[in-house]
C-alpha positions as CSV (number, residue, x, y, z in Angstrom):
1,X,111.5,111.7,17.2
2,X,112.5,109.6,20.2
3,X,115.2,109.3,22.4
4,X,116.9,106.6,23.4
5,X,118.7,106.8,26.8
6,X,120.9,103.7,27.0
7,X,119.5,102.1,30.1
8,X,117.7,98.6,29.7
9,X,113.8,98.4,29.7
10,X,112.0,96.8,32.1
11,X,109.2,94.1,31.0
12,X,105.7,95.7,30.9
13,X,103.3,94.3,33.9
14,X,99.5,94.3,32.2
15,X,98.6,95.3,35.5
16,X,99.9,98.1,36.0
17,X,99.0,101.3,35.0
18,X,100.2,104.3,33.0
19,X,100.0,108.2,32.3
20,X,99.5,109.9,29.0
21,X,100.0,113.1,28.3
22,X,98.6,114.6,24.8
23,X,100.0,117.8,23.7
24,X,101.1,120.6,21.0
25,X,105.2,120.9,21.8
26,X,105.6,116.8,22.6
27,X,102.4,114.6,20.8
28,X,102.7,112.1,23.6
29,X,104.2,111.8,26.5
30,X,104.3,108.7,28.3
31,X,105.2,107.9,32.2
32,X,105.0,104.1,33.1
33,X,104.5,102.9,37.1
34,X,107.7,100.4,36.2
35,X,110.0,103.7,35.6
36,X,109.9,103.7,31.8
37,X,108.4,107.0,29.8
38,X,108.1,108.0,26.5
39,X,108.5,111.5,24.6
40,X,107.5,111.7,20.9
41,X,108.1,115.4,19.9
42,X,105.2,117.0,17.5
43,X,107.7,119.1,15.3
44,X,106.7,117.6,11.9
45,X,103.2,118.3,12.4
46,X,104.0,121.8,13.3
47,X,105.8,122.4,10.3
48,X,103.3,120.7,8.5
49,X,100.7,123.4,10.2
50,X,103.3,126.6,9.5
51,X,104.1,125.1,5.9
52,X,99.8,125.1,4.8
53,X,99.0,128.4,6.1
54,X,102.3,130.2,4.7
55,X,101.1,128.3,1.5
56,X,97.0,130.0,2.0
57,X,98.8,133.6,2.8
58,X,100.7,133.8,-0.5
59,X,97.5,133.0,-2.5
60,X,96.4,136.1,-4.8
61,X,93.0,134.8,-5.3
62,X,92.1,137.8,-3.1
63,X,93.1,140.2,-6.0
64,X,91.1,138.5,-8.5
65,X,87.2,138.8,-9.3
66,X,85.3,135.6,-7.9
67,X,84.5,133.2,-11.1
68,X,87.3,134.7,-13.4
69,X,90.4,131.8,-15.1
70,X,92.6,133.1,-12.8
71,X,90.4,133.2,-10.1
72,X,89.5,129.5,-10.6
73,X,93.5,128.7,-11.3
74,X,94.1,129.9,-7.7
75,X,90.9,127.9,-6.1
76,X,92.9,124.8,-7.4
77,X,95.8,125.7,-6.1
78,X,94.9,126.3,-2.8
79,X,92.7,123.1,-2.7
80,X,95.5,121.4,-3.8
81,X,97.8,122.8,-0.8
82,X,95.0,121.9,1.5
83,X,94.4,118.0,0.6
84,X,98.2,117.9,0.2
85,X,98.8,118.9,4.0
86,X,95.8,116.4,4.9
87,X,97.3,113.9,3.5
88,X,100.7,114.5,5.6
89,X,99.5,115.5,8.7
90,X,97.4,112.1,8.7
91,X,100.7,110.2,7.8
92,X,102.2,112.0,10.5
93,X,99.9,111.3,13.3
94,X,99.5,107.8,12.1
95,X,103.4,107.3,12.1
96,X,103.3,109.2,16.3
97,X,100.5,107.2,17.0
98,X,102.0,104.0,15.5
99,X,105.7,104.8,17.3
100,X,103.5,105.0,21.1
101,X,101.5,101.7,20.0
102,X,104.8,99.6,19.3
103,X,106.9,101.0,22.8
């Protein structure tokens, strides 16, 4: 998510330098020596994070004795949950890291 604040950009020198700032709360955070930043909020990957290890808690594999059907019918499920939430928190880093690459 980005915010746009109105006020025309400036051109980009290639001289000039700039400051990045990785995080949990904002992904990147971006200062510019020209004036212009950059804040790209991390708050689908944190749901992302919350929504796979709710997911792993509900699991009832614990309940079950290792090797059984239903032991094995839970082992899919939760390797399913887990390449699922791969799959999204790579789509969602790609599409932060893509957003900072095209400003």
């Amino acid at each position: 998510m980005t915010y746009e604040d109105g006020q025309k950009a400036t051109a980009y020198k290639p001289g000039s330098s700039i400051g990045v700032d990785l995080g949990e709360v904002h992904t990147i955070g971006v200062f510019c020596e020209n004036g212009q930043a950059l804040l790209i909020t991390g708050r689908k990957i944190r749901s992302l994070h919350r929504l796979r290890n709710k997911k792993l808690a509900e699991r009832r594999q614990s309940k079950c004795q290792k090797g059984s059907r239903q032991w094995k019918k839970y082992e899919r499920a939760t390797q399913y949950v887990l390449s699922k939430s791969e799959r999204q928190l790579g789509d969602a880093l790609h599409k932060t890291t893509k957003q900072f690459v095209d400003w």
